[in-house]
C-alpha positions as CSV (number, residue, x, y, z in Angstrom):
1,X,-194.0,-65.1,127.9
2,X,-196.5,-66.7,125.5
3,X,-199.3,-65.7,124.5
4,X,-201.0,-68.6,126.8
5,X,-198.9,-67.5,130.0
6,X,-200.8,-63.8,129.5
7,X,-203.7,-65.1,129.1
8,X,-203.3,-66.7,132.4
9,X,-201.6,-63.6,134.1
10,X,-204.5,-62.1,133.0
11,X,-207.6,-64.1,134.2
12,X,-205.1,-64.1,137.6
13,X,-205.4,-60.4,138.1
14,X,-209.4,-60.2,137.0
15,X,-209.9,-63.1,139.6
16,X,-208.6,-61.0,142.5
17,X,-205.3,-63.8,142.9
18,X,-202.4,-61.0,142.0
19,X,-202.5,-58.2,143.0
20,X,-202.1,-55.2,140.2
21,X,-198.8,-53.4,141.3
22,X,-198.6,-50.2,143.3
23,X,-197.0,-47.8,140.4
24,X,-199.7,-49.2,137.7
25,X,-202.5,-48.1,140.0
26,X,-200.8,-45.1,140.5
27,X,-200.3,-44.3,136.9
28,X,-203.7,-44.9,135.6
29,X,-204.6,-42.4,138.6
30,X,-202.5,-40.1,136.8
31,X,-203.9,-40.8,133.5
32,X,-207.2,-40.3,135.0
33,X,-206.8,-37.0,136.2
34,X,-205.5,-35.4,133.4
35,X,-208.8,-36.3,131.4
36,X,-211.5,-33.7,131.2
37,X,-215.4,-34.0,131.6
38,X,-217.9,-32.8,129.1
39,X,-214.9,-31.0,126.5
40,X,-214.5,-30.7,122.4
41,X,-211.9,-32.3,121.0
42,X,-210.2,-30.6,118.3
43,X,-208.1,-33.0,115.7
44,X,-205.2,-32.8,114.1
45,X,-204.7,-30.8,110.9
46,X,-202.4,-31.9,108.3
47,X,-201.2,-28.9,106.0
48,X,-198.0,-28.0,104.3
49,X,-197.1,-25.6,107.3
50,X,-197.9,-28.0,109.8
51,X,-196.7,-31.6,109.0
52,X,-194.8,-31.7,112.3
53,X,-190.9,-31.6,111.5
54,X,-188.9,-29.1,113.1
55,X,-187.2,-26.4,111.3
56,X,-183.3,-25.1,111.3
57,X,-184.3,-22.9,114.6
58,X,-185.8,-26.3,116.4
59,X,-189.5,-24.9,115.8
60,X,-192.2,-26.9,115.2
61,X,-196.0,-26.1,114.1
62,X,-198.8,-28.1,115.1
63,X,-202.6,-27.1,113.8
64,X,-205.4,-28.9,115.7
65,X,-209.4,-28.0,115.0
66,X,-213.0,-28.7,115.3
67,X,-216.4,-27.6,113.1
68,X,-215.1,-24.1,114.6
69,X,-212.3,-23.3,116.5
70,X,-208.2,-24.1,115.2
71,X,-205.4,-23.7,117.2
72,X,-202.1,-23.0,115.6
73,X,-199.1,-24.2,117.9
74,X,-195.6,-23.2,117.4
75,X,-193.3,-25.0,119.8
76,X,-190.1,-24.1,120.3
77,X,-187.3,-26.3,121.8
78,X,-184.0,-24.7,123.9
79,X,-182.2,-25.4,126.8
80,X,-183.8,-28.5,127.3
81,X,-187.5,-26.8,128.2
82,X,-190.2,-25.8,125.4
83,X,-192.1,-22.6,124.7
84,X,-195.4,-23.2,123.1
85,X,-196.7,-19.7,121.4
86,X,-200.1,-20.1,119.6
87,X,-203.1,-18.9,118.0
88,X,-206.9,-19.7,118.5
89,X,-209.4,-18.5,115.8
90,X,-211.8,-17.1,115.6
91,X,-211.6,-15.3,119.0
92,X,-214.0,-17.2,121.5
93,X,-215.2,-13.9,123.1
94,X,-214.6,-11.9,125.8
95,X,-213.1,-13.8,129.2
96,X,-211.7,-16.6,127.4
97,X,-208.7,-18.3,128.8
98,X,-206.3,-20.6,127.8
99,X,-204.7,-23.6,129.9
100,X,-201.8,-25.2,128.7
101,X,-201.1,-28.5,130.4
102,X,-198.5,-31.4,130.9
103,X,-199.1,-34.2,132.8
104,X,-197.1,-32.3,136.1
105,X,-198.5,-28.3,135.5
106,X,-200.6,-26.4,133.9
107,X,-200.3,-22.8,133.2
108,X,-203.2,-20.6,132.1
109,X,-203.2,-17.6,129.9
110,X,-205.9,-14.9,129.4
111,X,-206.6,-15.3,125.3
112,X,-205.5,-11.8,124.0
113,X,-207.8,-10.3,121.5
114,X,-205.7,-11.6,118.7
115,X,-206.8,-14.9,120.2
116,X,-202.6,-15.1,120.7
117,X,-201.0,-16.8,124.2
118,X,-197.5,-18.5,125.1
119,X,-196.3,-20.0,127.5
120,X,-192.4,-20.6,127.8
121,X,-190.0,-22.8,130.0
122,X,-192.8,-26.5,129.9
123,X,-190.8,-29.8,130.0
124,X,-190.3,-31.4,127.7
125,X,-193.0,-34.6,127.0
126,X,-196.9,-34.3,126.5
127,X,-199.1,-31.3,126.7
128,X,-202.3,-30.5,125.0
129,X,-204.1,-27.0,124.8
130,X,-207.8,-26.3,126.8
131,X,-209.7,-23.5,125.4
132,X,-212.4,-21.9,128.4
133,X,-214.9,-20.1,126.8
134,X,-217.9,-18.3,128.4
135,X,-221.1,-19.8,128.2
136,X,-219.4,-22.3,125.7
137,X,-218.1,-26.2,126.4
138,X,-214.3,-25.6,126.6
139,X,-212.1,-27.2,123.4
140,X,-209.1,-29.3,124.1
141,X,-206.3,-30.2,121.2
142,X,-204.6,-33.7,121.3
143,X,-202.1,-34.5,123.5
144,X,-199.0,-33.6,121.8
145,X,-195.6,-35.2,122.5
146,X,-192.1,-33.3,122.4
147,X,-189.0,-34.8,122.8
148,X,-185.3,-33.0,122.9
């Protein structure tokens, strides 16, 4: 197609004439869901630890943070599912939780006072951590893709 022809496609659909298809509505509801309202985002971290490549044992460790809160992320990968064991400091305080999502589940830890959780047995694909803390706005990482 030609850069002309989408243009075209395009001005079709924003006139009403096509009709968007069934799975791409149904996707962007997806996408929609999975966003959260009123949240902290905390950015990658680049360090010598945490570029990202995966060691002998299939490991890998991720850092994310924000003015002040990091999570460190180690991901593991084996028989095909990934456990995701991690760290947030400095402790958010007493009741904090910790929900670790994919597009399809989320599972949600209480933050020990080491500010440790895991989670084990996710599929494979995208997930992002949400830190809930008391009285606080809660802090999400990234969204953070793992393939086999």
């Amino acid at each position: 197609m030609s850069g002309d022809e989408y243009l075209l496609a395009a001005l079709r659909i924003a006139a009403g004439h096509d009709q968007i298809p069934a799975h791409v509505s149904a996707a962007a509801r997806d996408a929609y869901s999975l966003r959260l309202a009123q949240v902290v985002t905390a950015g990658p971290v680049e360090s010598a630890a945490t570029r990202g490549t995966r060691d002998a044992d299939g490991q890998r460790m991720v850092r994310f943070a924000t003015a002040d809160l990091s999570f460190d992320l180690e991901v593991t990968i084996g028989d095909g599912l990934i456990d995701v064991a991690g760290r947030v400091s400095p402790h958010p305080g007493d009741g904090a939780t910790i929900d670790i999502r994919t597009p399809h589940l989320t599972v949600s830890r209480d933050l020990r006072e080491t500010g440790q959780f895991a989670a084990t047995g996710l599929p494979p694909g995208w997930f992002s951590v949400v830190c809930h803390r008391p009285g606080l706005t809660p802090v999400a990482t990234g969204w953070v893709r793992i393939r086999l």
